[in-house]
N, CA, C and O atoms as a DFTB+ gen file, in Angstrom:
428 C
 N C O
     1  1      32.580      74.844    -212.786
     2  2      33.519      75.944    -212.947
     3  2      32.760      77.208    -213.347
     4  3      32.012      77.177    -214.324
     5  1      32.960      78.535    -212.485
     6  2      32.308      79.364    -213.023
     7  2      33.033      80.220    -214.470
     8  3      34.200      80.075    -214.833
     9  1      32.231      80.914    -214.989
    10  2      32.679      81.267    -216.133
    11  2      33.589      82.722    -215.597
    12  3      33.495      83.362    -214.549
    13  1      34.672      82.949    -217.057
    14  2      35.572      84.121    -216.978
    15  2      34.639      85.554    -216.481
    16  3      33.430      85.679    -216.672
    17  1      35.225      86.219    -216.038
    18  2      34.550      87.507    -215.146
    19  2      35.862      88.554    -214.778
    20  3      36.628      88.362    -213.833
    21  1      35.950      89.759    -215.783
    22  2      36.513      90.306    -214.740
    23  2      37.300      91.007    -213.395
    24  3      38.355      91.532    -213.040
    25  1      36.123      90.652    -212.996
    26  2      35.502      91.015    -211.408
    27  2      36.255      89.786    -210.427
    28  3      37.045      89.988    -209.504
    29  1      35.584      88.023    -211.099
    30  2      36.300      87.462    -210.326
    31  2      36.980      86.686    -210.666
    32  3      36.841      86.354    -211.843
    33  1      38.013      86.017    -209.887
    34  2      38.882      85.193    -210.059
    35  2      39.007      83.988    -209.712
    36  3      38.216      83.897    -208.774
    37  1      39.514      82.931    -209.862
    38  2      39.269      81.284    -209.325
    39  2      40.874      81.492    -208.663
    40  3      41.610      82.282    -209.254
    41  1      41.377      80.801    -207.479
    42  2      42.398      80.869    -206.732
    43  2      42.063      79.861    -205.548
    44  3      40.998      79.692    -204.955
    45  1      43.641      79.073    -205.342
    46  2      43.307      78.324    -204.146
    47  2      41.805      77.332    -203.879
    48  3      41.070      77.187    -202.902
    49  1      41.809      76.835    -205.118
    50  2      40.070      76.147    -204.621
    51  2      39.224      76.934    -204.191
    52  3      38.485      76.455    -203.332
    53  1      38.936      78.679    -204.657
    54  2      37.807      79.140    -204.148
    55  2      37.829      80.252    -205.064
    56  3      38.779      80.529    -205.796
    57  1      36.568      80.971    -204.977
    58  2      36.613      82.327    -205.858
    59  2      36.707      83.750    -205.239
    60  3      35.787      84.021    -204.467
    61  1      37.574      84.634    -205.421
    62  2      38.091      86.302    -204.962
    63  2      37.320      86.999    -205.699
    64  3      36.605      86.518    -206.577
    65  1      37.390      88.135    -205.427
    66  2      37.038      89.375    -206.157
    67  2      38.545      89.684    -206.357
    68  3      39.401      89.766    -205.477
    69  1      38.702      89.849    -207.792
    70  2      39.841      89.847    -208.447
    71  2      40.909      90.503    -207.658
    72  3      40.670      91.486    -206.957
    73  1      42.033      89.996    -207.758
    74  2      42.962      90.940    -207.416
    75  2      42.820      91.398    -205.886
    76  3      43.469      92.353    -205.461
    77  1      42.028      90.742    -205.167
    78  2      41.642      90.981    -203.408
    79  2      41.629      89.125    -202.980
    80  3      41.455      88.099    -203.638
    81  1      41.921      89.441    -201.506
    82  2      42.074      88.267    -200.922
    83  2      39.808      87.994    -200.111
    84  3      39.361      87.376    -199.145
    85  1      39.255      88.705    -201.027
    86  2      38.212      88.812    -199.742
    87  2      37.258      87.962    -201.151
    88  3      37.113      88.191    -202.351
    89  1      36.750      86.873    -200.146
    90  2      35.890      85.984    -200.825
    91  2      34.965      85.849    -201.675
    92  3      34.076      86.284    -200.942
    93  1      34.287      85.538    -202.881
    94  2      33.508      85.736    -203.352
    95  2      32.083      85.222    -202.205
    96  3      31.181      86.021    -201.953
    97  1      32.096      84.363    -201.853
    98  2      30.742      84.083    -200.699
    99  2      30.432      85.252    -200.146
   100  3      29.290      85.708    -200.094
   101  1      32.117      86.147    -199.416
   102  2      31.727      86.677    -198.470
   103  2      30.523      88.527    -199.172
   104  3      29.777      89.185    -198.447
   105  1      30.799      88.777    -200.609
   106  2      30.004      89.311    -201.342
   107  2      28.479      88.860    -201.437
   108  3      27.491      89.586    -201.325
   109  1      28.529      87.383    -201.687
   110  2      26.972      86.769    -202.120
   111  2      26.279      86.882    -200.221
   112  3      25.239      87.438    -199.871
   113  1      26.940      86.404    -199.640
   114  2      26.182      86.849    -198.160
   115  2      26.064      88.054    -197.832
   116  3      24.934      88.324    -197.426
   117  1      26.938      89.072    -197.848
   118  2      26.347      90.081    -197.643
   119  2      25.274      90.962    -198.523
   120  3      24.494      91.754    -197.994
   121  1      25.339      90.722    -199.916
   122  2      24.026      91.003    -200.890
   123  2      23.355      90.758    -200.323
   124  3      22.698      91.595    -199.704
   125  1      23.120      89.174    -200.211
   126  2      21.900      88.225    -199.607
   127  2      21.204      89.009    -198.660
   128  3      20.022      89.319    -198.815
   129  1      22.084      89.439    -197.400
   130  2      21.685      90.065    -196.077
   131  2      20.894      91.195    -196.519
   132  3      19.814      91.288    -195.936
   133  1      21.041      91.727    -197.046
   134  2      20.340      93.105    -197.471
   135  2      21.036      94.732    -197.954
   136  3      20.497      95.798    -198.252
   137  1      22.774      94.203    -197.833
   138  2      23.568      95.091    -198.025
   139  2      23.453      95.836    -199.411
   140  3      22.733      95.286    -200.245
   141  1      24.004      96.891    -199.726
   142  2      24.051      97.913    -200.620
   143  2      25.344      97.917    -201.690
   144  3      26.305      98.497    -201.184
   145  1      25.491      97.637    -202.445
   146  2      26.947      97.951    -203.020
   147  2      27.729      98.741    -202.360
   148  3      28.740      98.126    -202.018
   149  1      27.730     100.110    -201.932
   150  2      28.384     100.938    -201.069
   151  2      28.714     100.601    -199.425
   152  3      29.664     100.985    -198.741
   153  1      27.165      99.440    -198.940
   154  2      28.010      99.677    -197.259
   155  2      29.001      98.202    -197.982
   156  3      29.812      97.954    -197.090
   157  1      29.190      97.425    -198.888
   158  2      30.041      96.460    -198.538
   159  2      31.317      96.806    -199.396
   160  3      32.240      95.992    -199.424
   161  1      31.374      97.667    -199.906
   162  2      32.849      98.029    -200.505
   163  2      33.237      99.332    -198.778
   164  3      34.366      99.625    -198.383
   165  1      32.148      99.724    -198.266
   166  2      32.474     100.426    -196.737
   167  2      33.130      99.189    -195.984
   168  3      34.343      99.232    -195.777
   169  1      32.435      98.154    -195.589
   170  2      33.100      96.719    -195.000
   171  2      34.191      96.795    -195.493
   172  3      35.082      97.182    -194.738
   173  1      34.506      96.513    -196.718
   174  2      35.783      95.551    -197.487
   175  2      36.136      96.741    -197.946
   176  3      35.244      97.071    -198.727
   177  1      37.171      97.798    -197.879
   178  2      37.659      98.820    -198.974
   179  2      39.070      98.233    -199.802
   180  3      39.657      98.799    -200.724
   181  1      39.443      96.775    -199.091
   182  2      40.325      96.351    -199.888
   183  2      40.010      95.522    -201.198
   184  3      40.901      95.024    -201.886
   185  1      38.613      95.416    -201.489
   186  2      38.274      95.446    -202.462
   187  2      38.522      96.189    -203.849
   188  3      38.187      95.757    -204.952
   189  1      39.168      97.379    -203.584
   190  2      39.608      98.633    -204.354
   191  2      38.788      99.497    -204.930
   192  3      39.205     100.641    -205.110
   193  1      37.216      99.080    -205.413
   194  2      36.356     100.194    -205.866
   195  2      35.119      99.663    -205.768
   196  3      34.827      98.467    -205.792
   197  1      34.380     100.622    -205.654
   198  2      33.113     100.393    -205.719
   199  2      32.375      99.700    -207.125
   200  3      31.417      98.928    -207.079
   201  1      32.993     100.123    -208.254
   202  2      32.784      99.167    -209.630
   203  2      32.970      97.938    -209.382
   204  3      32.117      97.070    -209.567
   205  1      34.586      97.669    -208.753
   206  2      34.521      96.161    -208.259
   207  2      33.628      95.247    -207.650
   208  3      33.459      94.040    -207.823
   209  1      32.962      96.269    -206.723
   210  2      31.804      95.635    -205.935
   211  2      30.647      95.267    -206.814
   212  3      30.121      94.160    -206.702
   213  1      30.013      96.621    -208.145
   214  2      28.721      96.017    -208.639
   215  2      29.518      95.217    -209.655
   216  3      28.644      94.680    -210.336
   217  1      30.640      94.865    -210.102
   218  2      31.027      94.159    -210.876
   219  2      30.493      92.477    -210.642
   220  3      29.965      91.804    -211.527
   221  1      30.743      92.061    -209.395
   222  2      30.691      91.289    -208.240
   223  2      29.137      90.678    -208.698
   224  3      28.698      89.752    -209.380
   225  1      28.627      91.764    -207.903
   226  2      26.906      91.317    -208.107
   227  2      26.135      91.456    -209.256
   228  3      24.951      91.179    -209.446
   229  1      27.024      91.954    -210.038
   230  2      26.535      91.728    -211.266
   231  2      26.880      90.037    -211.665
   232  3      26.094      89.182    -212.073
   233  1      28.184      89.941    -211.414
   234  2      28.410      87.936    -211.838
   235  2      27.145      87.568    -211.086
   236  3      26.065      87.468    -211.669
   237  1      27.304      87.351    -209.675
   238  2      26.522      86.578    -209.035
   239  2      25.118      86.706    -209.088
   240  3      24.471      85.785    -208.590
   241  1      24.272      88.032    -209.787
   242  2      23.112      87.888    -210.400
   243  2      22.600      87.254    -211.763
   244  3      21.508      86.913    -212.217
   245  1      23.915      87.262    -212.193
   246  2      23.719      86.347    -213.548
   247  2      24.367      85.105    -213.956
   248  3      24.605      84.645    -215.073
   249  1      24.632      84.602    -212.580
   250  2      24.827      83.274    -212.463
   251  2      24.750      82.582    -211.087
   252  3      25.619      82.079    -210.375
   253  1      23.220      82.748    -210.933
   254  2      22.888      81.623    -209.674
   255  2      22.741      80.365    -209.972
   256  3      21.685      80.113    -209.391
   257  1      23.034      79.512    -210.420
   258  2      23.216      78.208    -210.933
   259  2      24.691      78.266    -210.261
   260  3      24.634      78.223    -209.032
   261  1      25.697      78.332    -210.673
   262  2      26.904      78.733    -210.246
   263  2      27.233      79.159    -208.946
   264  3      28.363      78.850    -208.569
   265  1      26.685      79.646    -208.349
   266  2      27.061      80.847    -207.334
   267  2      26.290      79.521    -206.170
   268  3      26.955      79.110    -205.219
   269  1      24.911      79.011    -206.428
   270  2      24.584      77.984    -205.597
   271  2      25.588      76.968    -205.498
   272  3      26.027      76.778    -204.364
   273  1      26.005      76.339    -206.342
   274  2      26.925      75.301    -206.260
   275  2      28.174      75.386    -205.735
   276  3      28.825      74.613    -205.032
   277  1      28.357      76.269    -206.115
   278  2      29.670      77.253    -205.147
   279  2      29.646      77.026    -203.706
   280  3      30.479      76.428    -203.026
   281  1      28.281      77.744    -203.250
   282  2      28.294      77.963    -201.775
   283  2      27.991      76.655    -201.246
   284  3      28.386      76.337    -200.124
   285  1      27.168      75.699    -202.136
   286  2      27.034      74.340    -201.420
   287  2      28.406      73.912    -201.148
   288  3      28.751      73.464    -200.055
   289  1      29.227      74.063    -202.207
   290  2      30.643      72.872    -201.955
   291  2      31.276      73.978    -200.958
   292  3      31.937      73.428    -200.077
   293  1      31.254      75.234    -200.870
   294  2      32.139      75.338    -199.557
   295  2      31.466      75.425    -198.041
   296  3      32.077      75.820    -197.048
   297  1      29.826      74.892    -198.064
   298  2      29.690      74.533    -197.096
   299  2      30.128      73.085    -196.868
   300  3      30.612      72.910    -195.750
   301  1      30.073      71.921    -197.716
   302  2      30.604      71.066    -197.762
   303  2      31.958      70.738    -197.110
   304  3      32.381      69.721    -196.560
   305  1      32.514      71.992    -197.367
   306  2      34.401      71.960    -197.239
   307  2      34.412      72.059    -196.196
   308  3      34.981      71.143    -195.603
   309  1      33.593      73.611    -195.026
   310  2      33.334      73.463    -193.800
   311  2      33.351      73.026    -193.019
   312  3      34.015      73.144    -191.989
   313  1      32.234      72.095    -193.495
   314  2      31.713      70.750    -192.368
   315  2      32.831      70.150    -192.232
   316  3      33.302      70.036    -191.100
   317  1      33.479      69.654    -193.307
   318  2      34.361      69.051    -193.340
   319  2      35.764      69.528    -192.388
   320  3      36.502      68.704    -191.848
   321  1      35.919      70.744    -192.325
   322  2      36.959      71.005    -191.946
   323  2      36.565      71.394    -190.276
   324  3      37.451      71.602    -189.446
   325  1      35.011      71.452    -189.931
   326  2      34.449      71.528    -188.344
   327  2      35.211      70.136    -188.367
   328  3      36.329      70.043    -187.860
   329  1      34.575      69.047    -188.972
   330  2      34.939      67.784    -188.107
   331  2      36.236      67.164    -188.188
   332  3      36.649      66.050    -187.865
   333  1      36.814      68.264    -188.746
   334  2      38.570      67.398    -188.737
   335  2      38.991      68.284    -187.215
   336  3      39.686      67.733    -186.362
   337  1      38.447      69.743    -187.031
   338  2      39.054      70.555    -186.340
   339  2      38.154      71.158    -185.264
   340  3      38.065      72.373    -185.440
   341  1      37.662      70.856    -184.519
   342  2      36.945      71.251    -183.971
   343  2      37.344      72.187    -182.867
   344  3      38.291      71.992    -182.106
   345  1      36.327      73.492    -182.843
   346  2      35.863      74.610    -182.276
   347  2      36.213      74.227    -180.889
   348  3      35.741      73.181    -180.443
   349  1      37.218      75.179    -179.942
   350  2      37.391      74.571    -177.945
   351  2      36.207      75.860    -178.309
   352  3      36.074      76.606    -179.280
   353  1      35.320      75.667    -176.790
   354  2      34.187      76.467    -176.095
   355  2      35.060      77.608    -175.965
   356  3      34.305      78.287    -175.269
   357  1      36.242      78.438    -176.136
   358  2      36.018      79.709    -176.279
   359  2      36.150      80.309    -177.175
   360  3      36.140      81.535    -177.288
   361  1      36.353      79.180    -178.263
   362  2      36.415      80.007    -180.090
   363  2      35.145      80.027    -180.226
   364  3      34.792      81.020    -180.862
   365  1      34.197      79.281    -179.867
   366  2      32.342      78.925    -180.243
   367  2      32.071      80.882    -179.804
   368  3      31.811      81.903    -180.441
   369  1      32.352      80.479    -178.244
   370  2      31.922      81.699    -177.530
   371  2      32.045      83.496    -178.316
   372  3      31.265      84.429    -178.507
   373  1      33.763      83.155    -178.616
   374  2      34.023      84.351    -178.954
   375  2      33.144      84.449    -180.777
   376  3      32.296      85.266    -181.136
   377  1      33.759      83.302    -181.584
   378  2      32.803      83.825    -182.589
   379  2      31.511      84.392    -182.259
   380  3      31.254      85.561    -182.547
   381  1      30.813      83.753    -181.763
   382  2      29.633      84.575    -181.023
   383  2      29.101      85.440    -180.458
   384  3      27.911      85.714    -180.301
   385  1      29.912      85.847    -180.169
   386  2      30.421      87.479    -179.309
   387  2      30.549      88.546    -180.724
   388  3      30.145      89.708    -180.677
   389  1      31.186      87.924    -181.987
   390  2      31.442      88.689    -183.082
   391  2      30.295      88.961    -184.226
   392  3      30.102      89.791    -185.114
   393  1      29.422      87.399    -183.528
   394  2      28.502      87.621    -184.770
   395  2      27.386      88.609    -183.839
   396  3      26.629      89.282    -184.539
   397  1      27.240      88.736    -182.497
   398  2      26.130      89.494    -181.777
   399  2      26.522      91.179    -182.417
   400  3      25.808      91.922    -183.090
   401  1      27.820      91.371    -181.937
   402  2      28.199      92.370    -182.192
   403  2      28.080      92.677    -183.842
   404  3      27.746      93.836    -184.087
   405  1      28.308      91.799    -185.030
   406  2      28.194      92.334    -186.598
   407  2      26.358      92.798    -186.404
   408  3      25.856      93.896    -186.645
   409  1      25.729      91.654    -185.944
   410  2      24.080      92.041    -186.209
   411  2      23.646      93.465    -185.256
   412  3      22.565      94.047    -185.340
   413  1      24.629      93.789    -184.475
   414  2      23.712      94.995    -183.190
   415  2      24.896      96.491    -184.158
   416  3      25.162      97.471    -183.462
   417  1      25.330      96.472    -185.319
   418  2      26.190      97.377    -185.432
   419  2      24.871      98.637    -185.886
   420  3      23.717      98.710    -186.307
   421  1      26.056      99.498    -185.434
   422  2      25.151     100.617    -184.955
   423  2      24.869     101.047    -186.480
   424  3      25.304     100.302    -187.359
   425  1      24.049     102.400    -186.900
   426  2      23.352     102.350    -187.885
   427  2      23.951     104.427    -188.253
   428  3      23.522     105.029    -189.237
């Protein structure tokens, strides 16, 4: 269980940035990637502020113990939920189409 924050919230078996429906992972991956506090509150503005955002990476810098275990069990959940549900060849395709297009975004 991660500790009180805040920034984030525990909901539905997973963790928010408080008061937003947008994932805590989806914060720790885009840090990870190389993002800025500013382009990912630009991504997410339903996040509500940019404080919210270093609020964010402030938890998840001071608790990677946590934040790993986190992302293991919802890759866990994933897998799990690939092999209950599996992807037809034009959801594969089109995700793919989305992730070419997130990595070629213009600058």
């Amino acid at each position: 269980m991660m500790p009180p924050s805040p920034y984030i919230e525990a909901r539905n078996g997973g963790y928010y940035v408080a008061g937003t429906r947008i994932g805590l992972d989806v914060v720790v991956h885009e840090f990870r990637d190389g993002e800025v506090a500013e382009s990912i509150f630009e991504a997410y503005p339903s996040i509500g502020s940019l404080a919210k955002v270093y609020g964010a990476i402030t938890f998840i810098l001071e608790h990677p113990e946590e934040i790993e275990s986190y992302l293991a069990e919802q890759g866990r959940r994933f897998e799990e939920i690939k092999a209950r549900y599996p992807l037809t060849q034009d959801m594969i395709e089109r995700f793919q189409r989305a992730t070419m297009e997130r990595l070629v975004k213009p600058v």
